[in-house]
Backbone and ligand atoms as CSV (ligand in chain L), in Angstrom:
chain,resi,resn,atom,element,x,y,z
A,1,UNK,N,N,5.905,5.945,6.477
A,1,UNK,CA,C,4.641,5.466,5.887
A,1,UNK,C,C,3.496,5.690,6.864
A,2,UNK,N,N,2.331,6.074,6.552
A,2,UNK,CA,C,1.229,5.966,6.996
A,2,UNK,C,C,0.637,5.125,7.509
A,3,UNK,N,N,0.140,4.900,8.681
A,3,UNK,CA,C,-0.387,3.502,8.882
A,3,UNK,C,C,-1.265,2.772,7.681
A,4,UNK,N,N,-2.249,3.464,7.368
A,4,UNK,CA,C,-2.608,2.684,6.238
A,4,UNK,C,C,-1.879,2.441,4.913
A,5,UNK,N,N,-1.050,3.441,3.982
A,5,UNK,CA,C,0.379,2.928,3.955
A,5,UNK,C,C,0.770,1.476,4.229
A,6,UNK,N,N,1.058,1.996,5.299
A,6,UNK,CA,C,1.839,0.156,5.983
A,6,UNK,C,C,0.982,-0.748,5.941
A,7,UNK,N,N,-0.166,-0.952,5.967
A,7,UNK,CA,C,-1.021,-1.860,6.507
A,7,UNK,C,C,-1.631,-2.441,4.804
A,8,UNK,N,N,-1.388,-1.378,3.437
A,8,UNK,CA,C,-1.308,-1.957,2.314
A,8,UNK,C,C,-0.368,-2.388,1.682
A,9,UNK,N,N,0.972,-2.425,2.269
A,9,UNK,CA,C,2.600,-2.517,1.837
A,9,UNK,C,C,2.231,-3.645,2.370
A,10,UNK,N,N,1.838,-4.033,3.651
A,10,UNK,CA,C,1.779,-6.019,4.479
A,10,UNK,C,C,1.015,-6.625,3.458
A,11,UNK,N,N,-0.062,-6.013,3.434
A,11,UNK,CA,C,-1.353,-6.590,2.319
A,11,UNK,C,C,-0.331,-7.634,0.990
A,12,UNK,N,N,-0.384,-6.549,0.042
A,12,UNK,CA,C,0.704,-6.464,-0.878
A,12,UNK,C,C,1.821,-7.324,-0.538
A,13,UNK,N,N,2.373,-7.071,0.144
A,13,UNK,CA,C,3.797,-7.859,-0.019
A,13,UNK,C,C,3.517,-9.426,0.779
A,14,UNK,N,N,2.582,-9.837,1.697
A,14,UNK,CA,C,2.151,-10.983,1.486
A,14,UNK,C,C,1.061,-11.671,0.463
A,15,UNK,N,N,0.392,-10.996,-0.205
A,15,UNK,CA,C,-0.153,-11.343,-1.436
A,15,UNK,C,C,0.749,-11.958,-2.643
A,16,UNK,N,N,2.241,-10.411,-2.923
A,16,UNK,CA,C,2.862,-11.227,-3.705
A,16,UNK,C,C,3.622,-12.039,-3.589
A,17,UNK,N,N,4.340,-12.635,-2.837
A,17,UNK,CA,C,4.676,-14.050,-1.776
A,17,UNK,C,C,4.123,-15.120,-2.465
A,18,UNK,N,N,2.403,-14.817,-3.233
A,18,UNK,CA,C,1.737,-15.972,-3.451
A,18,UNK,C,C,1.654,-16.053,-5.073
A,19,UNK,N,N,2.573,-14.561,-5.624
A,19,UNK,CA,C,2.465,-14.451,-6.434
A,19,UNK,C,C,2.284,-16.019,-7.613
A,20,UNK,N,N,1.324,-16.132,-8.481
A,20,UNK,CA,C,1.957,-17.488,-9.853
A,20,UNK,C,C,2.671,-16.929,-11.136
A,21,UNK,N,N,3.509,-16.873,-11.034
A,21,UNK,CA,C,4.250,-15.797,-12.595
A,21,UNK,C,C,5.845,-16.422,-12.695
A,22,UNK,N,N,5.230,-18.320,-12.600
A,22,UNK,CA,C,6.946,-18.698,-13.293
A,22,UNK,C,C,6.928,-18.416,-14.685
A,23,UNK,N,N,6.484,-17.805,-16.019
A,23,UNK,CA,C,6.668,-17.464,-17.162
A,23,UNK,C,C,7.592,-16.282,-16.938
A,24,UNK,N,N,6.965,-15.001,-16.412
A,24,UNK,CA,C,7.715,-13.705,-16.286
A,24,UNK,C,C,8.806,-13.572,-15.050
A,25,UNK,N,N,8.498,-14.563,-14.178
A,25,UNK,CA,C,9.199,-14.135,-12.476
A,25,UNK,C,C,9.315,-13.085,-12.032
A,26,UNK,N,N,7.957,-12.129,-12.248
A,26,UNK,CA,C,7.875,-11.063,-12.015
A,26,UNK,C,C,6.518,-11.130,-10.812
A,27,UNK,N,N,7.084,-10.890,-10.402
A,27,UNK,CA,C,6.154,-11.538,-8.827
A,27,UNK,C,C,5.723,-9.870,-8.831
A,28,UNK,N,N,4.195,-9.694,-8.649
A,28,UNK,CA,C,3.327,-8.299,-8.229
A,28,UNK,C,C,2.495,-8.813,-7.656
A,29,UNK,N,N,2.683,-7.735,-6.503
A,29,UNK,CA,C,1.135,-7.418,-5.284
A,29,UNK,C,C,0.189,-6.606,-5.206
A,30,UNK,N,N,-0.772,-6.409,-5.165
A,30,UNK,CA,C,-1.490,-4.730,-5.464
A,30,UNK,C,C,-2.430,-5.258,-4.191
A,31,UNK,N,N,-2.889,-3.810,-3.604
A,31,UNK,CA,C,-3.547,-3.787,-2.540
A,31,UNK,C,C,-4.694,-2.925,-2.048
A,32,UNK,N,N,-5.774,-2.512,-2.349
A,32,UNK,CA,C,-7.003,-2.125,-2.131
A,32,UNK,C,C,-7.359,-1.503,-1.113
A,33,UNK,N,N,-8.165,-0.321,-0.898
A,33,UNK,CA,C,-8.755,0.229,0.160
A,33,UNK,C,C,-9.268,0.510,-0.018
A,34,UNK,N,N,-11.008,-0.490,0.632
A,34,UNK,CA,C,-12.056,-0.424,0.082
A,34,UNK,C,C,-12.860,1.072,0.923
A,35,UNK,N,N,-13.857,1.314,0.288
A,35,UNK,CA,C,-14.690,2.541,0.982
A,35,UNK,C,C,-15.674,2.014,2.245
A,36,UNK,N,N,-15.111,0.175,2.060
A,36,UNK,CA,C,-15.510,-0.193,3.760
A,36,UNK,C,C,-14.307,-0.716,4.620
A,37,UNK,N,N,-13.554,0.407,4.232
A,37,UNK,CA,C,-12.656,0.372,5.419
A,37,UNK,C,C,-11.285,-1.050,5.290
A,38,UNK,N,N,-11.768,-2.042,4.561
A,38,UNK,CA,C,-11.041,-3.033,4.390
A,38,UNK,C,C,-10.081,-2.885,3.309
A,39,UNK,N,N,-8.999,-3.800,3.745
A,39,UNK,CA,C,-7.715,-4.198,2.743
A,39,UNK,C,C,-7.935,-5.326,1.979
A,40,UNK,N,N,-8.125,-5.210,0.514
A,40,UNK,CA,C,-8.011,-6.351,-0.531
A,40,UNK,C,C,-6.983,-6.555,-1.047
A,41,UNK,N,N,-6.127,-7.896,-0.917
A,41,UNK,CA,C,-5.311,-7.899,-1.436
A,41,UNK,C,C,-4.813,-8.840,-2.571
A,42,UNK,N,N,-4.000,-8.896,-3.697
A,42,UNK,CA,C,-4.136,-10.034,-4.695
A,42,UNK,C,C,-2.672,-10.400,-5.206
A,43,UNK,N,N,-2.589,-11.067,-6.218
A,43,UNK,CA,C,-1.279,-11.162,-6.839
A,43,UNK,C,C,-1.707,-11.440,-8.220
A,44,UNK,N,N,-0.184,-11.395,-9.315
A,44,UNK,CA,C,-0.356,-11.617,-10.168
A,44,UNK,C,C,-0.448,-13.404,-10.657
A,45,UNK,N,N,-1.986,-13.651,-11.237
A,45,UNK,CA,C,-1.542,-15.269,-11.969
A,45,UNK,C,C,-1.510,-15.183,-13.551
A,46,UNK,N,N,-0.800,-16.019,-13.563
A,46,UNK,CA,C,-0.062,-16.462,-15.236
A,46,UNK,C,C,-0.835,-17.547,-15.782
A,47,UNK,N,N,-0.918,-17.933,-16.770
A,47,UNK,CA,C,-1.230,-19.509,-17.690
A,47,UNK,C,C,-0.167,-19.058,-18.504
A,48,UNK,N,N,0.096,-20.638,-18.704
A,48,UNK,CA,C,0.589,-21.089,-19.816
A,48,UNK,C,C,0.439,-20.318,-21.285
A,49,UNK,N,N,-0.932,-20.288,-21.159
A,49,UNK,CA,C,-1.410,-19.129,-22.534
A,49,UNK,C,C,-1.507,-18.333,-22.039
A,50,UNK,N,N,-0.302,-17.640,-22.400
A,50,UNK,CA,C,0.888,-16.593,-21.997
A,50,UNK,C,C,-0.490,-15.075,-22.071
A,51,UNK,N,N,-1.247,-15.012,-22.410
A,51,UNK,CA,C,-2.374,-13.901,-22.630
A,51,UNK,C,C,-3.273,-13.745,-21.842
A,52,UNK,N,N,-3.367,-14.945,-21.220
A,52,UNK,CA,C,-4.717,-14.933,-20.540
A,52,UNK,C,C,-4.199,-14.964,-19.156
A,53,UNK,N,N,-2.928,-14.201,-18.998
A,53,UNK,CA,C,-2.073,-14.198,-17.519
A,53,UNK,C,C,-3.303,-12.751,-16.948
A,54,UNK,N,N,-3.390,-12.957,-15.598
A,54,UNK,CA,C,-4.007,-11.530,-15.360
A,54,UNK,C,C,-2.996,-10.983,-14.190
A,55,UNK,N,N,-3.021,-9.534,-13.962
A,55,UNK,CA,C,-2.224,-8.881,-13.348
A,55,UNK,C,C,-2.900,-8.761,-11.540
A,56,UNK,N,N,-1.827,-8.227,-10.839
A,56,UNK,CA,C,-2.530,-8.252,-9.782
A,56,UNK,C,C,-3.499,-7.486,-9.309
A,57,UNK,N,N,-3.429,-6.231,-9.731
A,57,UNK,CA,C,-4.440,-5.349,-9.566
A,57,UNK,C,C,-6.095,-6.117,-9.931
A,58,UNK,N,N,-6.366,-7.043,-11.348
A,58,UNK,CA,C,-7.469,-6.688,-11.539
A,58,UNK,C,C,-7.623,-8.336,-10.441
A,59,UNK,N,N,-6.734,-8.820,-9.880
A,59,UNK,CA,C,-7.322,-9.982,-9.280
A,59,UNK,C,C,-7.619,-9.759,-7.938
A,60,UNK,N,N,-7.101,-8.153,-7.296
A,60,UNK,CA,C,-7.473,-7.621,-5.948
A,60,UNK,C,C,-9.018,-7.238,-6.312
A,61,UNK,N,N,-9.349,-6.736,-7.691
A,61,UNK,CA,C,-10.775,-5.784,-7.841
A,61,UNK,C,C,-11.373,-6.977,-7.622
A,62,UNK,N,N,-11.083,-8.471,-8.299
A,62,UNK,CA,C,-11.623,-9.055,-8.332
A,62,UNK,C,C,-12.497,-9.693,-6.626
A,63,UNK,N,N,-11.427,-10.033,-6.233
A,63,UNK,CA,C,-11.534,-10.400,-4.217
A,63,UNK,C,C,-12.150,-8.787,-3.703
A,64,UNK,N,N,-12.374,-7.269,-3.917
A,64,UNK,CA,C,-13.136,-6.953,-3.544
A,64,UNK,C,C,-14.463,-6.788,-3.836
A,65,UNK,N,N,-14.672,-6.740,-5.315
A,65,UNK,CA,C,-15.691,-6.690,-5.982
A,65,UNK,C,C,-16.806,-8.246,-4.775
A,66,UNK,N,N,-16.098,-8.907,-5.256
A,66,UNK,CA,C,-16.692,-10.662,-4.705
A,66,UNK,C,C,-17.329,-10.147,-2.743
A,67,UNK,N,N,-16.108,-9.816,-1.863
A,67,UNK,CA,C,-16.863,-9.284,-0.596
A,67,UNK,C,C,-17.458,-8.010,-0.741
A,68,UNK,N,N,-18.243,-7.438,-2.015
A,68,UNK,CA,C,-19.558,-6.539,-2.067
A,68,UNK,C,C,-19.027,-5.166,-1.737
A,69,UNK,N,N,-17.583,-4.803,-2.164
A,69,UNK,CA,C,-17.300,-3.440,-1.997
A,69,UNK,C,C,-17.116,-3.144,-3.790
A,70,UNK,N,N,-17.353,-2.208,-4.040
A,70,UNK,CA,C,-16.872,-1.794,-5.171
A,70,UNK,C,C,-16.646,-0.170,-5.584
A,71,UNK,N,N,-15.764,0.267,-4.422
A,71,UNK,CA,C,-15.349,1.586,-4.540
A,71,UNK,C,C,-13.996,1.705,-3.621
A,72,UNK,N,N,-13.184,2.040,-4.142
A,72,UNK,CA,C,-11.551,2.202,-3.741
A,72,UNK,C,C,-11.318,3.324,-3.273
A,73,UNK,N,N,-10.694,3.244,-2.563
A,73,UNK,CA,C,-10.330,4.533,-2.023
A,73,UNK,C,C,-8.945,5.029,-2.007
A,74,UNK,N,N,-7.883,4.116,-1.788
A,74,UNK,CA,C,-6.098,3.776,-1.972
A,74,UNK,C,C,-6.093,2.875,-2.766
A,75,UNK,N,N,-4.425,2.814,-3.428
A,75,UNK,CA,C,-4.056,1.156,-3.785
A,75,UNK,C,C,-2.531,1.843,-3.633
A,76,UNK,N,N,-2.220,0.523,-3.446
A,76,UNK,CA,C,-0.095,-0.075,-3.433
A,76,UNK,C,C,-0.502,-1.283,-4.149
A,77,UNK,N,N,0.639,-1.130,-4.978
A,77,UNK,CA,C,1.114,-2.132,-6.474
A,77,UNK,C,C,2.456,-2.291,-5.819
A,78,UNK,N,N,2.721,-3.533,-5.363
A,78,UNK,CA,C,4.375,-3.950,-4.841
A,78,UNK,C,C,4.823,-4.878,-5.932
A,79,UNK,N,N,6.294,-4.340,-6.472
A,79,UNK,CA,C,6.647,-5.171,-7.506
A,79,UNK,C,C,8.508,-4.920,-7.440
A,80,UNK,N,N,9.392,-5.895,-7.491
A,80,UNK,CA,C,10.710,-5.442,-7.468
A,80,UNK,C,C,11.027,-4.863,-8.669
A,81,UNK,N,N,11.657,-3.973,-9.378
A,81,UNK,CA,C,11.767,-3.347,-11.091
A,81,UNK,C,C,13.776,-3.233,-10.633
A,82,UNK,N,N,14.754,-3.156,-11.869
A,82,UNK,CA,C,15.686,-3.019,-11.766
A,82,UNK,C,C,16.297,-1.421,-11.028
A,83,UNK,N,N,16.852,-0.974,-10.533
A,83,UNK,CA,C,17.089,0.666,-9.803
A,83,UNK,C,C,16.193,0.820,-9.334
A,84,UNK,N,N,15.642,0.288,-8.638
A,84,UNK,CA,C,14.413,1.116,-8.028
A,84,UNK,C,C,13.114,1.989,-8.438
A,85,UNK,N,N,13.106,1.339,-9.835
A,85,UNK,CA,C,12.315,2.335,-10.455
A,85,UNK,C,C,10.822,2.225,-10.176
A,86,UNK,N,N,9.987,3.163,-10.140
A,86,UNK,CA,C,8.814,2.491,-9.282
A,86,UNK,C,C,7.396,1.672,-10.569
A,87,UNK,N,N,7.107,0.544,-10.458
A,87,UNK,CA,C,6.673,0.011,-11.343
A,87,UNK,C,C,4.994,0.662,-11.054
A,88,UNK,N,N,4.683,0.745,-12.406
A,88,UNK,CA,C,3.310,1.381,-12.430
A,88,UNK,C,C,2.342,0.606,-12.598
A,89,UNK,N,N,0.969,0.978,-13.239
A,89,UNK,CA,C,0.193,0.027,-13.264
A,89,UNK,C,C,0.136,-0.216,-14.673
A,90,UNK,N,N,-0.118,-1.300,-15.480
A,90,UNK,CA,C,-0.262,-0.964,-16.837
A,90,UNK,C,C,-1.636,-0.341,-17.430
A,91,UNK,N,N,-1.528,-0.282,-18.844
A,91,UNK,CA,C,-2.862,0.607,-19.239
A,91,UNK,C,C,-4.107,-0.188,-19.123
A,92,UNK,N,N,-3.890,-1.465,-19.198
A,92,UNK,CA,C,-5.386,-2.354,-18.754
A,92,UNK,C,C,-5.632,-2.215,-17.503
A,93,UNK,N,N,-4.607,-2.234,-16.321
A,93,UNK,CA,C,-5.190,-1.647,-15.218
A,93,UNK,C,C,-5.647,-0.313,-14.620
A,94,UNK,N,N,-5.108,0.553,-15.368
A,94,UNK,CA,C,-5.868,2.106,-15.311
A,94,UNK,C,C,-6.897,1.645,-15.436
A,95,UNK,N,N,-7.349,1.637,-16.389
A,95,UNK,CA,C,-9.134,1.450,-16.640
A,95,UNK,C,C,-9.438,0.590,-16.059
A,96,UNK,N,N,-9.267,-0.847,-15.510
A,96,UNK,CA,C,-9.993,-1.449,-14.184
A,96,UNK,C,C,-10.240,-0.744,-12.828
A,97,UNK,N,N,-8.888,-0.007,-12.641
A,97,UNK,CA,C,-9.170,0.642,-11.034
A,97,UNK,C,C,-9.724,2.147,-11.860
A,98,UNK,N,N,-9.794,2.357,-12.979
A,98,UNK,CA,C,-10.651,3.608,-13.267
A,98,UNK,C,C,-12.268,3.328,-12.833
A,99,UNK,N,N,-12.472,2.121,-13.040
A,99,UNK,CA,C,-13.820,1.644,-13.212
A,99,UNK,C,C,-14.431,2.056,-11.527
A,100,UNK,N,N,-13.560,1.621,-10.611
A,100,UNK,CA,C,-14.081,2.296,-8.989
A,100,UNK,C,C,-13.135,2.948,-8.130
A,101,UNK,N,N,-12.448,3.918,-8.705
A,101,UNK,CA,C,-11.540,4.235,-7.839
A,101,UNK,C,C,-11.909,6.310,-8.538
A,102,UNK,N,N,-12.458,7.250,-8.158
A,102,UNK,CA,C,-12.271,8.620,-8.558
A,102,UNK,C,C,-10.876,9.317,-8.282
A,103,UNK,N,N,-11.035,10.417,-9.245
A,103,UNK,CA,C,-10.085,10.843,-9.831
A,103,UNK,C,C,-8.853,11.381,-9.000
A,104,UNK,N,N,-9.073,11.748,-7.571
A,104,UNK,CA,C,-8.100,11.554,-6.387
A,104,UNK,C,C,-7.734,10.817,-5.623
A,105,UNK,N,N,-8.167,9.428,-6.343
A,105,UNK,CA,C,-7.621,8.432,-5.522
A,105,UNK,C,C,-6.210,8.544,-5.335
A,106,UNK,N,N,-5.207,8.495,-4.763
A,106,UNK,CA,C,-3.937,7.960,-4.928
A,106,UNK,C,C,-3.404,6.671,-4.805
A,107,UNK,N,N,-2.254,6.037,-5.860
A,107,UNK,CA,C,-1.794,4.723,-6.278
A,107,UNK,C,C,-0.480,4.718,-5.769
A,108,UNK,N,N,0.332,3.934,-4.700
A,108,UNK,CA,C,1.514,4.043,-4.322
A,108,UNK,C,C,2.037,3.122,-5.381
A,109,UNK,N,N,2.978,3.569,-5.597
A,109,UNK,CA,C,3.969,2.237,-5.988
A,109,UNK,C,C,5.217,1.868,-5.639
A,110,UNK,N,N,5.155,0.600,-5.241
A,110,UNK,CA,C,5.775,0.196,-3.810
A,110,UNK,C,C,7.593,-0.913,-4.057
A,111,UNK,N,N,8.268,-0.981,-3.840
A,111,UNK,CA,C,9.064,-2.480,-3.551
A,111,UNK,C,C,8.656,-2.398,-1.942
A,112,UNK,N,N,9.303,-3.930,-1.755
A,112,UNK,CA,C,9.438,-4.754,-0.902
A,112,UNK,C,C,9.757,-3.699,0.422
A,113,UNK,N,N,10.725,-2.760,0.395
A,113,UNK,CA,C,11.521,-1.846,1.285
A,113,UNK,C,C,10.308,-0.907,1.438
A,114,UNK,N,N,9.953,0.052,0.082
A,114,UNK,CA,C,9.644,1.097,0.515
A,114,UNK,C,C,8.036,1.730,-0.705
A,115,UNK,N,N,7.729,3.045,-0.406
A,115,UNK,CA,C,6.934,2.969,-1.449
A,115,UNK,C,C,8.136,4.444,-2.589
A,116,UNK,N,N,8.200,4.092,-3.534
A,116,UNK,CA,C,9.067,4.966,-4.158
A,116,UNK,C,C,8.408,6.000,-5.588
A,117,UNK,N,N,6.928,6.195,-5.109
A,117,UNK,CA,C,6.119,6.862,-5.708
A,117,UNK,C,C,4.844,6.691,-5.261
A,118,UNK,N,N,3.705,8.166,-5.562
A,118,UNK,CA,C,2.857,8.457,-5.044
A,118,UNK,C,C,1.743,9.104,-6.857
A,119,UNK,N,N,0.781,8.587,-7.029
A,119,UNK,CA,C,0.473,9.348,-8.349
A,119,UNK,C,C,-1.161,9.352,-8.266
A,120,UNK,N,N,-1.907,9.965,-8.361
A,120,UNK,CA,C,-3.344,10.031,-8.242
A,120,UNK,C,C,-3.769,9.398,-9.833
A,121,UNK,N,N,-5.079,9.265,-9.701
A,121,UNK,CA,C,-5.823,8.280,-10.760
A,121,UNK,C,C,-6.281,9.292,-12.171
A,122,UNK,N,N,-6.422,10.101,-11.653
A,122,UNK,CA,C,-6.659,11.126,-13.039
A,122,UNK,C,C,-4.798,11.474,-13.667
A,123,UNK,N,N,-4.063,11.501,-12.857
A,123,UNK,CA,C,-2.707,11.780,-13.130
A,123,UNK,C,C,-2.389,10.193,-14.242
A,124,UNK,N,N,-2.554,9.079,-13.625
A,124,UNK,CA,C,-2.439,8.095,-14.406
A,124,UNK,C,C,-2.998,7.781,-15.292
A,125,UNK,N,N,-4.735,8.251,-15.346
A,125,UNK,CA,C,-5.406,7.637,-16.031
A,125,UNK,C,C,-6.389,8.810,-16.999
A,126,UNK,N,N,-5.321,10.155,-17.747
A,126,UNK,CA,C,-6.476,11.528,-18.046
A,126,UNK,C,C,-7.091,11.269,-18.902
A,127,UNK,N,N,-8.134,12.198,-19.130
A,127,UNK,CA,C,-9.115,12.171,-19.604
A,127,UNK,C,C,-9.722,10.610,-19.994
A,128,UNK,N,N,-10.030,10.218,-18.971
A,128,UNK,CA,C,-10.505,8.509,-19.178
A,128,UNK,C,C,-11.580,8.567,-18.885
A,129,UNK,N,N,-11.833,7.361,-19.746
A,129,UNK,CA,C,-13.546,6.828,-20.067
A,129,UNK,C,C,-14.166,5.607,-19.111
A,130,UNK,N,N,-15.322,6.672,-18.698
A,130,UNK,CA,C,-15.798,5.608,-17.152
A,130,UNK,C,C,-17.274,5.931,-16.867
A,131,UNK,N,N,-17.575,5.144,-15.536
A,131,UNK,CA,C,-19.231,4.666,-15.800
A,131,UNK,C,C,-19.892,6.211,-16.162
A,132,UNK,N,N,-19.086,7.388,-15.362
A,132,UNK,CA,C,-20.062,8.514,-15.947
A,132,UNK,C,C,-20.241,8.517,-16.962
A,133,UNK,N,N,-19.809,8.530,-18.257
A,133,UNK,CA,C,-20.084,8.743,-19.058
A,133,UNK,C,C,-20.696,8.020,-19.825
A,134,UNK,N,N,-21.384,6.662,-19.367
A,134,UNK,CA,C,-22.361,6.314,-20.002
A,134,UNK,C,C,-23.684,6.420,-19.189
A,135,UNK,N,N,-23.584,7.391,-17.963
A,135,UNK,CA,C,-24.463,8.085,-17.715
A,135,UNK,C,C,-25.965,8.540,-17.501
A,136,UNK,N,N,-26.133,8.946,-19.051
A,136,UNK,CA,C,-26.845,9.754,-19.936
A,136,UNK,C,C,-28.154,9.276,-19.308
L,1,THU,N1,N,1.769,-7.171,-13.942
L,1,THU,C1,C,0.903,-6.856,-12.925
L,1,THU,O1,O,0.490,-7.743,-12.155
L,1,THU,N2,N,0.511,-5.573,-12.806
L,1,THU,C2,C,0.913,-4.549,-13.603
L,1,THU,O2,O,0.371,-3.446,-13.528
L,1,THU,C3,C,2.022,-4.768,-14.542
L,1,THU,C4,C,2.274,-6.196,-14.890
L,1,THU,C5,C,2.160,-8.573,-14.116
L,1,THU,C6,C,1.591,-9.237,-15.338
L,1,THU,C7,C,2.576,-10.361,-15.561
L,1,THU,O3,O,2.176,-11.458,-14.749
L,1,THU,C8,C,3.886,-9.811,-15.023
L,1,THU,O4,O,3.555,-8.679,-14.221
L,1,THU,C9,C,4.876,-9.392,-16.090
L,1,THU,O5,O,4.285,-8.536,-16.997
């Protein structure tokens, strides 16, 4: 791993530690690299009203958005999945980290051990709809 790599795998994997998700027990970390240099990191929280659970990704945008960065540069999504399979982001979070992250960003996706995939933001997220295009 890359130092920065590593230094969003710590992020992440003590974020999800804090994970709140006794409904799913699906404990997720996601982890940020802002274009000032800093690591944001979040977890997933749940309610009761099972809908209004938010994921971890948009609660990292959220903690960077708040310290006045709002452009990404990396992310690691740490989540355990059965075989090792590497858990992605879902489609509501494409379009959140679409919202500040361009189209070469790259998204690790991580367990606890290791990162067991590498996928850029246009790869996850094609032909997607974002601030350019309202532009005009
Ligand atoms: N979850 C995330 O935090 N990020 C994702 O990209 C996928 C799903 C959370 C939402 C919910 O708390 C739990 O994982 C199970 O869906």
């Amino acid at each position: 791993m890359s130092d920065i790599v590593s230094q969003l795998h710590k992020a992440a994997s003590a974020a999800r530690k804090n994970s709140y998700s006794p409904y799913s027990n699906f404990k997720v970390g996601a982890a940020l690299l802002g274009a000032d240099g800093k690591i944001y990191a979040a977890a997933n929280v749940e309610n009761a009203a099972y809908p209004q659970s938010q994921c971890a990704e948009a609660s990292a945008i959220g903690v960077m958005v708040a310290a006045g960065c709002t452009e990404i540069k990396e992310v690691l999504v740490l989540a355990e999945a059965p075989g090792d399979e590497p858990v992605s982001c879902c489609g509501g979070c494409r379009q959140r980290l679409n919202e500040f992250a361009g189209p070469e960003v790259v998204i690790h996706m991580a367990n606890e051990q290791r990162v067991l995939g590498t996928i850029t933001m246009k790869e996850m997220l094609p032909m997607s709809f974002g601030p350019k295009q309202l532009a005009k």
